[in-house]
N, C-alpha and C positions, 0 to 999 in steps of 0.2 A: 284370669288365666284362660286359653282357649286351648277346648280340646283339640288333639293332632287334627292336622289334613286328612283327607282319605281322597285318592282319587281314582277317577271311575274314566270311561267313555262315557261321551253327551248321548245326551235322547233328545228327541222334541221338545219334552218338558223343559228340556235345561236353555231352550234357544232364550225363551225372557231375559233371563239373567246375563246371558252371554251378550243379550244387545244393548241390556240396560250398563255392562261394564265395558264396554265398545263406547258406549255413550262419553262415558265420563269420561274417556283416555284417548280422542280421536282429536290431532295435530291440531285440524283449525279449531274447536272448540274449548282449547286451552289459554289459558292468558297466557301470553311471555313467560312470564317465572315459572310457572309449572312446567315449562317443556325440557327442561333441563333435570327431568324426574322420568323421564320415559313418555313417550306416545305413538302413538297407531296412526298407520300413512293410509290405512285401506278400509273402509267401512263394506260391513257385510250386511246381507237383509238375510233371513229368518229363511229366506227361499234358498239363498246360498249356502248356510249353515245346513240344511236339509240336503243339500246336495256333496257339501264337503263331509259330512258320516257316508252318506252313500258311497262315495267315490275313495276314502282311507277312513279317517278317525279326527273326533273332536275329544281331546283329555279334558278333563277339568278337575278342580281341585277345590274340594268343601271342608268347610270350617263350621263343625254342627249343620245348618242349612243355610249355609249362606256360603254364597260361589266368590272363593279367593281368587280362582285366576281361571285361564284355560290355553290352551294351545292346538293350532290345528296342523293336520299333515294331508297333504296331496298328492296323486301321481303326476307326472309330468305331464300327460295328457290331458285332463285336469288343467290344469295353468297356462297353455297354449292361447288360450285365448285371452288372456290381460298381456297386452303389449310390453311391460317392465318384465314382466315374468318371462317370456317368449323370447326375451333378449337377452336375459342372463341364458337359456337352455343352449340358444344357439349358439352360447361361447363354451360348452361342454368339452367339446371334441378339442378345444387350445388349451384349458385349463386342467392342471395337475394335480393329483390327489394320492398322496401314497406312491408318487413315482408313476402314476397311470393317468391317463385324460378320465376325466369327470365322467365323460360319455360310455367310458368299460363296464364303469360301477352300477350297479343295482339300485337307481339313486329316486328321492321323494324330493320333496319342495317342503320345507317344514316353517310354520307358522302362518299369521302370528301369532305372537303370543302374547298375555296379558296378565298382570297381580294388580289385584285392589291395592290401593294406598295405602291403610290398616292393615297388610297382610305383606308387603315387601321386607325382606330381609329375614325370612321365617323359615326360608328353606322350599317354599311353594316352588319357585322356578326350577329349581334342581331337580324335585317333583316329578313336577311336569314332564318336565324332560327325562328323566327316568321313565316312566309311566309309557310317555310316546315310543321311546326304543324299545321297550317292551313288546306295543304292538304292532308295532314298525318290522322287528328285525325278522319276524320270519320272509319276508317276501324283498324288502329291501337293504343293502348294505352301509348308503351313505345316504344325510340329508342334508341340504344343501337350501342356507340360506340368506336373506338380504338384510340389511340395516341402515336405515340413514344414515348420512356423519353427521348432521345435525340431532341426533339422539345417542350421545355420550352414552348415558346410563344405560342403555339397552348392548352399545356396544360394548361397551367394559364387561359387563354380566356373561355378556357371549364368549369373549378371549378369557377372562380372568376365573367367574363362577364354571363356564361350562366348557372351556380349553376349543370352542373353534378353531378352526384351521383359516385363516385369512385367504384368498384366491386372487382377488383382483379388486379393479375398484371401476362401477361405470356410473357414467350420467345418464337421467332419464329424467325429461320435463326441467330441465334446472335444477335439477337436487340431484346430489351426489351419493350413492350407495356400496358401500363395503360390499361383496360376495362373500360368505362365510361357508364351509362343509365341517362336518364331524362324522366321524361312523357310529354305527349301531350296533354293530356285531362284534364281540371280545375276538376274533383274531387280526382285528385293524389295531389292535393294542389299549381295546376302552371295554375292561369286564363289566358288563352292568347289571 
């Protein structure tokens, strides 16, 4: 039996663990069968992770000492410079959220996100997410994110576990990506 999660904000300390669970979970380092479990499109280094706490918040969530998952949030300005990212922004202003373009909203860039193998299905993602609106909703109202369509599992967990709001769908490199928003703030209709 493992004692509950606790989740915290990342420190420096926590980048090891956050790279060594990147490691495991990153698209081309998967065989075939396993992609069909979730995996990560974007690989981070320890210099970036040092700049995504500077720039909003990395959560992460432990299990005694050992790092279940984590999840990161960024401002838009922030993200401007990865081309997939700069391409979803600039579709803000045509995209609807609540009846209002994407661009109204007080809005983050959230993820990604990441659960160890041994630690899926435990409530970690919910978490997480929890946790992030937490530190999120003073400054921003909506976060606003992307998913493969080739990573089922991840997208299921975003519409079914965590109620995203589906927006669009674009290409970037050959691969297809869902847009997804949710809010952060209980008067968009999500108390948390």
């Amino acid at each position: 039996m493992h004692p509950n999660p606790t989740f915290s904000l990342a420190t420096p300390e926590d980048f090891q663990s956050i790279l060594a669970l990147q490691e495991q979970n990153l698209r081309w380092k998967l065989p075939p069968e396993k992609l069909k479990d979730g995996f990560l499109s974007i690989e981070f280094t320890a210099a970036m992770l040092a700049e995504v706490i500077e720039d909003l918040a990395i959560v992460t969530a432990k299990v005694g000492q050992t790092l279940a998952g984590y999840r990161m949030a960024q401002s838009i300005e922030f993200n401007r410079r990865f081309p997939l990212v700069s391409q979803i922004i600039d579709l803000f202003p045509q995209l609807k959220f609540h009846k209002r373009p994407l661009s109204s909203w007080r809005t983050f860039i959230s993820g990604p996100y990441c659960v160890a193998e041994e630690f899926r299905g435990r409530g970690i993602l919910e978490g997480l997410f929890d946790a992030m609106c937490n530190v999120t909703r003073q400054r921003y109202e909506v976060g606003v994110t992307f998913i493969s369509r080739a990573n089922p599992r991840s997208l299921k967990a975003a519409q079914s576990k965590l109620h995203y709001t589906p927006l669009t769908q674009i290409k970037f490199n050959e691969n297809e990506y869902l847009v997804l928003a949710f809010p952060v703030v209980s008067n968009l209709g999500r108390d948390l």
